[in-house]
N, CA, C and O atoms as a CHARMM CRD file, in Angstrom:
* protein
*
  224
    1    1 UNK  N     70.83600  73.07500  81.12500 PROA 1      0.00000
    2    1 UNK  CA    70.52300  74.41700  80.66000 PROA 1      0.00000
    3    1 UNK  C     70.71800  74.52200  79.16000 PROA 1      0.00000
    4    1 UNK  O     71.46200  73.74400  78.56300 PROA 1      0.00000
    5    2 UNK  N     69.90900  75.68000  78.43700 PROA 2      0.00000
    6    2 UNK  CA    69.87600  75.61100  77.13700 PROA 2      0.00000
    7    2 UNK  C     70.81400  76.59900  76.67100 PROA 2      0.00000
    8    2 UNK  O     70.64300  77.69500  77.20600 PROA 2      0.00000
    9    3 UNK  N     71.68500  76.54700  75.89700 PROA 3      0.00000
   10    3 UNK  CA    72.12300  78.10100  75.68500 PROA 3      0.00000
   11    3 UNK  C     71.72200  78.73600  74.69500 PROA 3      0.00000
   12    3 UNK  O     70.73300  78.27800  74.12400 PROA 3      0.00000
   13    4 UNK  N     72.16500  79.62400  74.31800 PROA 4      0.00000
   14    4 UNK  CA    71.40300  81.07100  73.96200 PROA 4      0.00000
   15    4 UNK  C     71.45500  80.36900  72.41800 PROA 4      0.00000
   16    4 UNK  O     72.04700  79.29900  72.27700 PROA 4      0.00000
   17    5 UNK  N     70.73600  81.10300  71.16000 PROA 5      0.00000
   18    5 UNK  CA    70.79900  80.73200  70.06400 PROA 5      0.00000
   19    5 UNK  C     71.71300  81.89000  69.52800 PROA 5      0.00000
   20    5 UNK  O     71.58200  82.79300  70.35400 PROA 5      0.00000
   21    6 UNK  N     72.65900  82.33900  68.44800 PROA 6      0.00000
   22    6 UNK  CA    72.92000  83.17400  68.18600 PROA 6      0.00000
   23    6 UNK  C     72.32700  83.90300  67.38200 PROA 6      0.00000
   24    6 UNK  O     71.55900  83.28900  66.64100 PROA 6      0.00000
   25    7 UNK  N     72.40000  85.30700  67.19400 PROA 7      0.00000
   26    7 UNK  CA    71.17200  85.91800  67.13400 PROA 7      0.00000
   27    7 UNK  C     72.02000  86.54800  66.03100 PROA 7      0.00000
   28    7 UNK  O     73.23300  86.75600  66.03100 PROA 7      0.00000
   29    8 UNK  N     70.95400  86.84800  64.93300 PROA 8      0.00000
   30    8 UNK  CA    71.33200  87.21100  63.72300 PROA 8      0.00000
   31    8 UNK  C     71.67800  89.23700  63.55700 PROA 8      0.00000
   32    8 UNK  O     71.47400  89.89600  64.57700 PROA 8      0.00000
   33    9 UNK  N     72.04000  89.79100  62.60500 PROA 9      0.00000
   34    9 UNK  CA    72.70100  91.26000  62.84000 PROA 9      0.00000
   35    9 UNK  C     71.49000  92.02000  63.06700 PROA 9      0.00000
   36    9 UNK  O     71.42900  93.02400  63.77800 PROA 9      0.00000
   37   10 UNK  N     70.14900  91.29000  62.18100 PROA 10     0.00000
   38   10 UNK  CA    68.89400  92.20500  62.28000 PROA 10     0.00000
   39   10 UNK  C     68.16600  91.99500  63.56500 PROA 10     0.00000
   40   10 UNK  O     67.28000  92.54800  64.21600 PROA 10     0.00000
   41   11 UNK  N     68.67400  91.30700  63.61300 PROA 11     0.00000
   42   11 UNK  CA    67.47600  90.96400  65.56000 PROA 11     0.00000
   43   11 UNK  C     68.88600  91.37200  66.62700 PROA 11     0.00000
   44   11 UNK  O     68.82600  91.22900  67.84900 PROA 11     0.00000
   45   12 UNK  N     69.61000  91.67800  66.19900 PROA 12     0.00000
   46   12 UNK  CA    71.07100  92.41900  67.17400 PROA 12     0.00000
   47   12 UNK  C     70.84600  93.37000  67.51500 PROA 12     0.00000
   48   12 UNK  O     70.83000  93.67400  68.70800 PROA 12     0.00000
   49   13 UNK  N     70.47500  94.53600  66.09100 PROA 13     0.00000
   50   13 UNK  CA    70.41600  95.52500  65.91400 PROA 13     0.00000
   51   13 UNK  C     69.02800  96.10300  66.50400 PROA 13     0.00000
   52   13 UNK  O     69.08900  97.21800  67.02100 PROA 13     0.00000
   53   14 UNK  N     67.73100  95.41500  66.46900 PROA 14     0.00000
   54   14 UNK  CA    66.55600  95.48100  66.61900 PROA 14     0.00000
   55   14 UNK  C     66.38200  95.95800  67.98300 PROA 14     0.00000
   56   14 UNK  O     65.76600  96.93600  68.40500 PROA 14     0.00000
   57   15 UNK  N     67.27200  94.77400  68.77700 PROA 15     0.00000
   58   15 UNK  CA    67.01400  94.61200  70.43600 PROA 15     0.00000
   59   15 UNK  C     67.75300  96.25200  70.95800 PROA 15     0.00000
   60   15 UNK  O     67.45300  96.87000  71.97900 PROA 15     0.00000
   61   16 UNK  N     68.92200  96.72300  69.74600 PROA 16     0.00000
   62   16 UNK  CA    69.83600  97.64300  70.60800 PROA 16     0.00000
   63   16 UNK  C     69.21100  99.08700  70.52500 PROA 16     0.00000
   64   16 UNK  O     69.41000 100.12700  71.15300 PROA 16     0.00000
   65   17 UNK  N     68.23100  98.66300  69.31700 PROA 17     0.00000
   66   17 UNK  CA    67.18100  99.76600  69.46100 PROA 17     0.00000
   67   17 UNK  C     65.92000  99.89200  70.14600 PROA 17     0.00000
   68   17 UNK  O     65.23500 100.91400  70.19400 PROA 17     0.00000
   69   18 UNK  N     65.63100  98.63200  70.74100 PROA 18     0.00000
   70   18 UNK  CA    64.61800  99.08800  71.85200 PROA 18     0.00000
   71   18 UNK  C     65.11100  99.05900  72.53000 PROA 18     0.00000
   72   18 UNK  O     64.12300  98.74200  73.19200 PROA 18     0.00000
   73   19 UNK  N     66.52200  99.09300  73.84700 PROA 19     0.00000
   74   19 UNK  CA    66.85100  99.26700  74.73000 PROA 19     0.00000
   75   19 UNK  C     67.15400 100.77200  74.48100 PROA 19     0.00000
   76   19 UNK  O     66.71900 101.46800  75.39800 PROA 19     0.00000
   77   20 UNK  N     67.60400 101.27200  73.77000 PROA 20     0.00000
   78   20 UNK  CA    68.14300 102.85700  73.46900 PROA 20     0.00000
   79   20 UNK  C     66.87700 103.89500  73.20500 PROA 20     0.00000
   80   20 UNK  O     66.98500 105.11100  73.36200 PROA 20     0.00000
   81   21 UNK  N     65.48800 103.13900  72.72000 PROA 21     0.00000
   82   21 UNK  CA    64.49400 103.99900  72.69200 PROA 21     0.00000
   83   21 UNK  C     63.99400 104.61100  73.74000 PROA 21     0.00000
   84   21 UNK  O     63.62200 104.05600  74.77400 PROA 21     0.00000
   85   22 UNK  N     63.96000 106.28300  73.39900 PROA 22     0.00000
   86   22 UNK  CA    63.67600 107.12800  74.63700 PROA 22     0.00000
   87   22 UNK  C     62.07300 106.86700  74.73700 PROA 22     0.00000
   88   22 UNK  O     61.27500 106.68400  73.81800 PROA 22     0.00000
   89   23 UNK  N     61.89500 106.90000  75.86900 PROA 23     0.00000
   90   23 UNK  CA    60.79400 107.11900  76.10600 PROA 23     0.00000
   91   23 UNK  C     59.83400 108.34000  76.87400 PROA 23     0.00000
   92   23 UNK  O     60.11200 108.62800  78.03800 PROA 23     0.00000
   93   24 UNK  N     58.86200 108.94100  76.27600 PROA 24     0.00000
   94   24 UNK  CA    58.10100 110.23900  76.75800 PROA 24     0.00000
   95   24 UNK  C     57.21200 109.99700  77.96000 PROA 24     0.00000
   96   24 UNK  O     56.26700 109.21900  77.83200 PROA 24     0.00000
   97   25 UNK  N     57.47300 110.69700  79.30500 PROA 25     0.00000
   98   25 UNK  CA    56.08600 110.61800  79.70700 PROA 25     0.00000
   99   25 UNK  C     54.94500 111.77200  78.62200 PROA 25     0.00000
  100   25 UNK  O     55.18000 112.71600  77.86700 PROA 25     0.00000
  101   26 UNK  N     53.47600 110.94100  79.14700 PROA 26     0.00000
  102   26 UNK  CA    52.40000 111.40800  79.18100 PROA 26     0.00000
  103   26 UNK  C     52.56900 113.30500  79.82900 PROA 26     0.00000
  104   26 UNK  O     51.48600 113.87800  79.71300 PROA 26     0.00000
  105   27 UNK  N     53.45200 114.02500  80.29900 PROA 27     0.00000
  106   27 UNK  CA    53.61900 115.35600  80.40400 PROA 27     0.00000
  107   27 UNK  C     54.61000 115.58700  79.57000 PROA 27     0.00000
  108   27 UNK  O     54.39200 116.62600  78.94700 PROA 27     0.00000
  109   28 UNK  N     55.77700 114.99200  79.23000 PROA 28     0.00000
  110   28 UNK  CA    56.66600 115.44800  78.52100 PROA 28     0.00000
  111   28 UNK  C     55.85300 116.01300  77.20500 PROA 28     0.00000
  112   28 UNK  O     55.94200 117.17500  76.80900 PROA 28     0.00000
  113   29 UNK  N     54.75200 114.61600  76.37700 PROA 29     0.00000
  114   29 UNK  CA    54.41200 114.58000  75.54700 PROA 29     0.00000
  115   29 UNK  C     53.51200 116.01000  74.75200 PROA 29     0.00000
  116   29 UNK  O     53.44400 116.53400  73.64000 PROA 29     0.00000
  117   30 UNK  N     52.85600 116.21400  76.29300 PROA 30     0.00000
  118   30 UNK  CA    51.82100 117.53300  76.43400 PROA 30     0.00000
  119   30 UNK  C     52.41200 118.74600  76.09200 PROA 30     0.00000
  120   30 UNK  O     52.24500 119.51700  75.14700 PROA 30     0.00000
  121   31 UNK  N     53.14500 118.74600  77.07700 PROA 31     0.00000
  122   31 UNK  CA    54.28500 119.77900  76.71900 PROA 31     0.00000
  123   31 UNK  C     54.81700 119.74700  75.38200 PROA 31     0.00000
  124   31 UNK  O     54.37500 120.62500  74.64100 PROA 31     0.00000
  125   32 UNK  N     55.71500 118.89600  74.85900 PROA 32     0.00000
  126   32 UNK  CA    55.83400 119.38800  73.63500 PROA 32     0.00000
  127   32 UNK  C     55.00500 119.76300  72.61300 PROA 32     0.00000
  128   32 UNK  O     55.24500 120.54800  71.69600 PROA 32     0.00000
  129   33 UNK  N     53.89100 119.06500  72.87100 PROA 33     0.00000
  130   33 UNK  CA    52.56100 119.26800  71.80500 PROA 33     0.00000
  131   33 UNK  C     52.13000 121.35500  71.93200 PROA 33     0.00000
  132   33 UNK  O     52.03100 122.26700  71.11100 PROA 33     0.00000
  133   34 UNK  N     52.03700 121.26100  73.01400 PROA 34     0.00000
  134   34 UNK  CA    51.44900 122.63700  73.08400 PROA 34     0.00000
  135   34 UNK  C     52.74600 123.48000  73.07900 PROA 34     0.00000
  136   34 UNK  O     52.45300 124.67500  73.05000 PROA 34     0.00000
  137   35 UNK  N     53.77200 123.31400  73.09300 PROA 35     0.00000
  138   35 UNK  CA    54.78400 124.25300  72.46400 PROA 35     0.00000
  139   35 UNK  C     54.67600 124.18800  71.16700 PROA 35     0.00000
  140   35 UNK  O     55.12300 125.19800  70.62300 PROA 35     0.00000
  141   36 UNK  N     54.10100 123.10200  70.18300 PROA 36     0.00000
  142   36 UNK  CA    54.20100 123.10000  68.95400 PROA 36     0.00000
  143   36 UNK  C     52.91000 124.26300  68.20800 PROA 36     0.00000
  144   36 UNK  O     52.96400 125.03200  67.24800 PROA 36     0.00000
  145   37 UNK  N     51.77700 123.90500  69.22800 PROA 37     0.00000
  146   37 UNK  CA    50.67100 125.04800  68.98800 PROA 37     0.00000
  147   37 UNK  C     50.66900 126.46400  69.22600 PROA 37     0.00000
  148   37 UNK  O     49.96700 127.28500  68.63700 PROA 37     0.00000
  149   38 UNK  N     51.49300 126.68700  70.11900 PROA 38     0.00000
  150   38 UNK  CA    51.93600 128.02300  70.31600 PROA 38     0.00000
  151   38 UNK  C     52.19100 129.09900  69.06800 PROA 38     0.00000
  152   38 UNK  O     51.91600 130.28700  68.89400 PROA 38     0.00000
  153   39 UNK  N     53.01500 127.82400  68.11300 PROA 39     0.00000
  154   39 UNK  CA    53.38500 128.67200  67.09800 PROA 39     0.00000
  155   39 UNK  C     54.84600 129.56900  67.40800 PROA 39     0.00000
  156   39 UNK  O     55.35300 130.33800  66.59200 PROA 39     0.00000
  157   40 UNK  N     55.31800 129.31300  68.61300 PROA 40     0.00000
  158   40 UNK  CA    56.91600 130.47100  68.87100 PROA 40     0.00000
  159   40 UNK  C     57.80600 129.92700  67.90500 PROA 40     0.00000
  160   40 UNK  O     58.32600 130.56600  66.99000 PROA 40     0.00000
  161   41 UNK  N     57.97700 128.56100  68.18100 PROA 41     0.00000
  162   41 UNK  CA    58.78200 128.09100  67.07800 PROA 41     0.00000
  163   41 UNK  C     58.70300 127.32500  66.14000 PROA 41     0.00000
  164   41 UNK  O     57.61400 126.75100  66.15000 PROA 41     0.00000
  165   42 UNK  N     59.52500 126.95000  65.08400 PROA 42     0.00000
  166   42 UNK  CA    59.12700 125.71200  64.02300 PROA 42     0.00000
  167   42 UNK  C     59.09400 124.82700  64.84900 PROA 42     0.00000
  168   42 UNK  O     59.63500 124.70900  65.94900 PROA 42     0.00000
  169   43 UNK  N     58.13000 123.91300  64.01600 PROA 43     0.00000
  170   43 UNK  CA    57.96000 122.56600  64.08400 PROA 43     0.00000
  171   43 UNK  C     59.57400 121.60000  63.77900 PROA 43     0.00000
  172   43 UNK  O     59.62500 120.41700  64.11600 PROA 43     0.00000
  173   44 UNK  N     60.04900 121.87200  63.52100 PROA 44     0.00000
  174   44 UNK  CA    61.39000 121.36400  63.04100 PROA 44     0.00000
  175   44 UNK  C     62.31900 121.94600  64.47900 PROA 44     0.00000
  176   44 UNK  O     62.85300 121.14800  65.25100 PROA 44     0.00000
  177   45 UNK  N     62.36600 122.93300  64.59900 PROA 45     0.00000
  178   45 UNK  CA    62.97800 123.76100  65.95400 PROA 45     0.00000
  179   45 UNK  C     62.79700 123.08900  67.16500 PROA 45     0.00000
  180   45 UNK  O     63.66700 122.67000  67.92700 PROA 45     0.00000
  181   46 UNK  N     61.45100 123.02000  67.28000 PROA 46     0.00000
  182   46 UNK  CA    61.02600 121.59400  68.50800 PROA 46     0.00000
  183   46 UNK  C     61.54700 120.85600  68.65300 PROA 46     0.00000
  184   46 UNK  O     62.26300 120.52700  69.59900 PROA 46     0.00000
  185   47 UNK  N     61.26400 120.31700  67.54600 PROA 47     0.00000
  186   47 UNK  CA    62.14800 118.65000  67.10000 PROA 47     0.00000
  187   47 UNK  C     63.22200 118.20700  68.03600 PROA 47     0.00000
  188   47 UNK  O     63.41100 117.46500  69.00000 PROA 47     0.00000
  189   48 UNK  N     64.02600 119.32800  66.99000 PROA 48     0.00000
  190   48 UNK  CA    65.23300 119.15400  67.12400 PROA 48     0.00000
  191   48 UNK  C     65.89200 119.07900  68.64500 PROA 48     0.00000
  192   48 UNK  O     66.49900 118.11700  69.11400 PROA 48     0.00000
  193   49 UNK  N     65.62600 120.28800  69.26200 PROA 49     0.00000
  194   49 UNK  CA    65.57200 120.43200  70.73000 PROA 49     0.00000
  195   49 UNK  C     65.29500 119.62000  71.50300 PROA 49     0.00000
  196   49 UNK  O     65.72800 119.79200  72.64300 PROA 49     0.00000
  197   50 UNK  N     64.38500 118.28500  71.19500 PROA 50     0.00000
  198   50 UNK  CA    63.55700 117.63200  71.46200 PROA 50     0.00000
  199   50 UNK  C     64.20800 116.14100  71.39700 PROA 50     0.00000
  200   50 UNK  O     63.81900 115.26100  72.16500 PROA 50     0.00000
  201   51 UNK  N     65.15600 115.93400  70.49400 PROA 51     0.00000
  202   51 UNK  CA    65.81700 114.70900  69.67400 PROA 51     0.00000
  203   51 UNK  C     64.45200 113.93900  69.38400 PROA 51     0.00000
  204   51 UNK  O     64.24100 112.82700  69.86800 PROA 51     0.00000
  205   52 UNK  N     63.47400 114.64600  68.50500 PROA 52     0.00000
  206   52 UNK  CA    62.80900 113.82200  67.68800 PROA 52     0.00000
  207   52 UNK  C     62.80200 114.00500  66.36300 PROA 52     0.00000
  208   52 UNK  O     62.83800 115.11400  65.83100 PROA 52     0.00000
  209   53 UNK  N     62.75000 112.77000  65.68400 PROA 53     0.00000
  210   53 UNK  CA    62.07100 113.17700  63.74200 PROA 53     0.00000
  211   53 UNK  C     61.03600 113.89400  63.34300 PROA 53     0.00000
  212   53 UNK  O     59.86800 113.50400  63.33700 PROA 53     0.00000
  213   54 UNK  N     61.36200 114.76600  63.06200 PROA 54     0.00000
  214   54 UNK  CA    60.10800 115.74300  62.53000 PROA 54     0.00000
  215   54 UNK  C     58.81400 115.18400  62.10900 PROA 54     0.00000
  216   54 UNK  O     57.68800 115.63900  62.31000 PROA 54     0.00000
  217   55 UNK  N     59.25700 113.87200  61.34700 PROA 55     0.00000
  218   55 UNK  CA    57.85600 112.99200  60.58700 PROA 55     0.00000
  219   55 UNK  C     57.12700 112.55300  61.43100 PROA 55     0.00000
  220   55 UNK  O     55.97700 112.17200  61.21400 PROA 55     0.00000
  221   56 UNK  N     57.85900 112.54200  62.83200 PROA 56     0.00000
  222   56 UNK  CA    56.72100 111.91100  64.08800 PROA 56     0.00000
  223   56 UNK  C     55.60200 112.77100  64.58400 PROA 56     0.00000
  224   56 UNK  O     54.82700 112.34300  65.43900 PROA 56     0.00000
């Protein structure tokens, strides 16, 4: 058997962020979109509520 290579801080860090990335369904996504068109609240207000970056 081979063992593992050790893995450097940026490919550490990389992997611990795609295991931790949330992921949207296809309704979640809808939904937030058309709460954003509504206009009730900021775009930032969403967000936030939302745990997303505004820039997304």
């Amino acid at each position: 058997m081979k063992e593992k290579e050790p893995k450097n801080a940026e490919a550490v860090i990389k992997d611990i962020r795609r295991r931790t990335k949330r992921k949207f369904s296809s309704e979640e996504k809808i939904r937030i979109v058309i709460s954003g068109l509504r206009g009730e609240d900021s775009i930032n207000t969403i967000c936030r509520k939302e745990g997303i970056a505004p820039a997304l």
